[in-house]
N, C-alpha and C positions, 0 to 999 in steps of 0.2 A: 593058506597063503602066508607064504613067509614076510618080515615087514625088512626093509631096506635100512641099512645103518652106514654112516659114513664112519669115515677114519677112529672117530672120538667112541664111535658105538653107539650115537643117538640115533632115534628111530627118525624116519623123516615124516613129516606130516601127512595126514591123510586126509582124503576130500570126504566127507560128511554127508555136503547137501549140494546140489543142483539148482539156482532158480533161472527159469528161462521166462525174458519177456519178452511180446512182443511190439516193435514201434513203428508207426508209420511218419514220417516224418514230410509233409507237403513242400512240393515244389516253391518259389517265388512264382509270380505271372509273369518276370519276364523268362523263366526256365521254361513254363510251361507254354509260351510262344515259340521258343526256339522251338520247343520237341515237338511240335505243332508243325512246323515250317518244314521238318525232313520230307524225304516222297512216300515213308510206311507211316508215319505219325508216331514216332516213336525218337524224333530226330536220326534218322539215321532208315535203313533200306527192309529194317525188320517192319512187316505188315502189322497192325493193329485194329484190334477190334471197338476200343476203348480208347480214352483219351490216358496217356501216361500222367498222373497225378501229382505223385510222391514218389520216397522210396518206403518197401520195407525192410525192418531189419528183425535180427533176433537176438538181445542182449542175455548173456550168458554172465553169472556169477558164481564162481565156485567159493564154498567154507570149508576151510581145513579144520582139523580136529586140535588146530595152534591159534583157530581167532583170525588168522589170514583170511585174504577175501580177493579172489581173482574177477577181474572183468575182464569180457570179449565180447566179438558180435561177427553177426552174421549176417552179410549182404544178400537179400533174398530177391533176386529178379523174375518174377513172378512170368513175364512178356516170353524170355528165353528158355527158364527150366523146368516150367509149370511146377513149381513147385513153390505152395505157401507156406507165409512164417509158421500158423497152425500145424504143418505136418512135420516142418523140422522141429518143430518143438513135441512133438509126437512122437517123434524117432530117437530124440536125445530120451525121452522119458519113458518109452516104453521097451530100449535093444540099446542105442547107443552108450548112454547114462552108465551101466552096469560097468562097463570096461575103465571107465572114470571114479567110480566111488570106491573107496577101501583102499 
């Protein structure tokens, strides 16, 4: 893998390391009244089997090989994509991760 240099010929930094957290972050009661009050219980027409709580998310923090330190995140709607913050955080670390580091 060739490493990328801009104009000056400095190499640009590289990602290191990956940490993925994950956060649930709880409703207020007056949130969790509205989303109570739709006709699926989810505020809105989608069905639920469950009372919608919180959200969660997946904080993402990349290390460069300069000491930099990137943050993101990831809105994970569990109701729409069946999909948990556990298995994105699976995916970055066990296939996605690769194509980000070096």
């Amino acid at each position: 893998m060739s490493e990328a240099a801009d104009a000056a010929g400095h190499c640009s930094p590289k990602i290191i390391h990956i940490e993925l957290t994950p956060v649930f972050v709880p409703f207020r009661e007056t949130v969790k009244q509205a989303m109570q009050s739709g006709s699926g219980g989810l505020g809105m027409a989608i069905a639920a089997e469950e009372a919608w709580l919180g959200e969660d998310f997946v904080i993402c923090r990349l290390f460069a090989d300069d000491g930099n330190i990137g943050t993101g995140e990831a809105f994970v709607w569990l109701p729409e994509t069946g999909v948990s913050p556990e298995q994105i955080i699976d995916a970055v670390e066990h296939a996605l991760g690769r194509y980000v580091l070096g």
